[in-house]
C-alpha positions in Angstrom: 7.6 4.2 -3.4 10.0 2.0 -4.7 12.0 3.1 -8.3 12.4 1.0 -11.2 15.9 0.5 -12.3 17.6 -0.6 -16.0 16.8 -4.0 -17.1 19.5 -7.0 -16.4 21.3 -8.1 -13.2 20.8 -9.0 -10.4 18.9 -12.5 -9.6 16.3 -10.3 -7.0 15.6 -8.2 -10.3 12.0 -8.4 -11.8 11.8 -7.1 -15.7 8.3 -5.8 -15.4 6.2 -6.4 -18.5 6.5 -2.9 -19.3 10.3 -2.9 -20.1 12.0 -1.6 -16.8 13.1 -3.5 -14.6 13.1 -3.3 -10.3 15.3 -5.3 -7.6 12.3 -7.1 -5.1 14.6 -5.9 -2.1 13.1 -2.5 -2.6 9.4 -3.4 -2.1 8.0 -2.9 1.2 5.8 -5.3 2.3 2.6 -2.9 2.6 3.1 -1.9 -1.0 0.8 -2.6 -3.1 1.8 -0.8 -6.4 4.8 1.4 -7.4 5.3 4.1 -9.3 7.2 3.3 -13.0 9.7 5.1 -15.0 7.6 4.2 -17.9 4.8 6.5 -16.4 2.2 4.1 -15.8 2.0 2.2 -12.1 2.1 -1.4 -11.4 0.6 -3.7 -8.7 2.5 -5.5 -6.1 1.4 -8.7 -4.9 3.0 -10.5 -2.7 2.2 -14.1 -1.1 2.1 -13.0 2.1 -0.7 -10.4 1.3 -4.1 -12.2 2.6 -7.1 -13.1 -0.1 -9.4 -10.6 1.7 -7.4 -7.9 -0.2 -9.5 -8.5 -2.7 -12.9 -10.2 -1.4 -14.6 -10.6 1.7 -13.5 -13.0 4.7 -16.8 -14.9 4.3 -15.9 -15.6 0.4 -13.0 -16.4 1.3 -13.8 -19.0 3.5 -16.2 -20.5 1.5 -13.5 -20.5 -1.4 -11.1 -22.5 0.6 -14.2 -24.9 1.7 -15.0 -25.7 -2.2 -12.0 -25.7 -4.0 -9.6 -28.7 -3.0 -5.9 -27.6 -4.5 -3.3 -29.3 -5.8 -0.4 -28.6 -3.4 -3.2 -29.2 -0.1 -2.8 -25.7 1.1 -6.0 -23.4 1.4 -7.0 -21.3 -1.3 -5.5 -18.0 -1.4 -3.6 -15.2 -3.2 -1.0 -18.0 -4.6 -3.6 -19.7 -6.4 -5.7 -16.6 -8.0 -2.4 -15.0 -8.4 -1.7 -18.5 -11.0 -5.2 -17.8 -12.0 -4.2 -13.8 -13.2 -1.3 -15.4 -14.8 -2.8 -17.7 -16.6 -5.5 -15.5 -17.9 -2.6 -13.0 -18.8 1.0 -14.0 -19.2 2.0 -11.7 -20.9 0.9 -8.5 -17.7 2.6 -10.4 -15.1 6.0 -11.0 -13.7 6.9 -12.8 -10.9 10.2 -14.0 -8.5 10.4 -16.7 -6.3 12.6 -15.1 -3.0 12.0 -18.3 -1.0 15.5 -18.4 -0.8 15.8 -15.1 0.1 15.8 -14.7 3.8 16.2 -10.5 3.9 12.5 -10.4 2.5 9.7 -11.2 4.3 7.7 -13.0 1.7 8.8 -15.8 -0.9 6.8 -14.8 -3.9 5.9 -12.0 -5.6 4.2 -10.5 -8.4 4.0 -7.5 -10.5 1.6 -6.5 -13.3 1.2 -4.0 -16.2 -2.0 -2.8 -14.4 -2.0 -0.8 -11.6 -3.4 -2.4 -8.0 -7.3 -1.2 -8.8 -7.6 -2.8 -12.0 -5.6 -5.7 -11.2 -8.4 -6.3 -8.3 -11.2 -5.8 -10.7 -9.7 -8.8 -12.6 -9.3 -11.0 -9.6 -12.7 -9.9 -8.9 -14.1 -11.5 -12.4 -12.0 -14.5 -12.2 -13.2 -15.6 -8.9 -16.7 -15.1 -10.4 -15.7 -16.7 -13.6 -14.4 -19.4 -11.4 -18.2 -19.3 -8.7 -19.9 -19.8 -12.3 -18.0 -22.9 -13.4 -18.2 -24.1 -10.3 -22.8 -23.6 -10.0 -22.7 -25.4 -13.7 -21.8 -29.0 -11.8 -24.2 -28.6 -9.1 -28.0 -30.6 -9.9 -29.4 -28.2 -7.6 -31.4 -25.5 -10.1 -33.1 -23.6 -7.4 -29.4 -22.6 -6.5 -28.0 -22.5 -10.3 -31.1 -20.0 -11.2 -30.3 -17.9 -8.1 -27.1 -17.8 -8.3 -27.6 -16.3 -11.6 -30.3 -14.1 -11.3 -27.4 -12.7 -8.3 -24.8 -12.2 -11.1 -27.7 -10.1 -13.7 -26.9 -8.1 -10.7 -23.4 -8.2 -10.0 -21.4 -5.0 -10.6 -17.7 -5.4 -10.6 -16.4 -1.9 -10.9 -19.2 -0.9 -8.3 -18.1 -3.9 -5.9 -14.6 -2.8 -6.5 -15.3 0.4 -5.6 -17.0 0.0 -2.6 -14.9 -2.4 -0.8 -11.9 -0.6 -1.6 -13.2 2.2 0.1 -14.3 -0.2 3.2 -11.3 -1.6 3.5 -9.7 2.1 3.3 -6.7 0.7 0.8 -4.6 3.8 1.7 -3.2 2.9 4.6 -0.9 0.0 4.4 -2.1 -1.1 7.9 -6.2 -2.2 6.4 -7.9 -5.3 8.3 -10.1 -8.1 6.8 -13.4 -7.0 5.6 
């Protein structure tokens, strides 16, 4: 696991919202938290990490079908990554390493949560997001459904379970 360092630098270092600090040449690109000298442990995201880390294939697809973005690119980790931040500047640190060509990604973030929790909350901003998105349809049959699917909806059990599917151990998973 990679080891946080003392703040200042280098440009490749990330001060983590914690306090400590840690050079992005040290994260692997299967990592998907680290270990902190503050004692608590942070998630690793990186851009090159697919959406189906956190939701199903099918969602995903869908996702990308719906939601038209800014920069034309499909919907993915970048864009519910900008979603987390938003939500919660103040958990989340990020570098751009596009220029960077002894990494293999060109973004990356880190948060004050630790890689579970952090996929709970992209969890319940992509619903947050599926609600907004029902409340412009005309179609109530599919607004009350949709609903009555969310009275439902378990987040922590959903996390839960496709964590364990997708057998987040092993830095080697496959889409759900």
């Amino acid at each position: 696991m990679a080891e946080p360092r003392v703040p200042g630098g280098e440009a490749s270092e990330l001060s983590l919202p914690c306090g400590e600090s840690i050079d992005y040449h040290d994260l692997d690109m299967g990592l998907r938290e680290i270990a902190c000298g503050c004692g608590e442990t942070h998630a690793v995201v990186l851009d090159i990490h697919p959406l189906s880390r956190f939701v199903p294939e099918d969602l995903v697809a869908v996702l990308d079908d719906a939601i038209e973005t800014t920069d034309g690119t499909p919907f993915g980790t970048m864009h519910v990554m900008g979603m987390v931040m938003e939500e919660f500047p103040d958990r989340v640190t990020s570098a751009d390493a596009s220029d960077d060509g002894t990494v293999g990604f060109t973004r990356v973030w880190l948060t004050d949560d630790d890689a579970r929790r952090l996929h709970e909350v992209v969890v319940e901003l992509v619903v947050e997001l599926m609600e907004h998105a029902i409340s412009h349809t005309d179609d109530d049959a599919a607004t009350a459904e949709f609903e009555s699917q969310m009275l439902e909806f378990d987040v922590t059990a959903f996390v839960d379970e496709y964590r364990t599917h997708r057998e987040f151990e092993d830095e080697h998973d496959t889409p759900a």
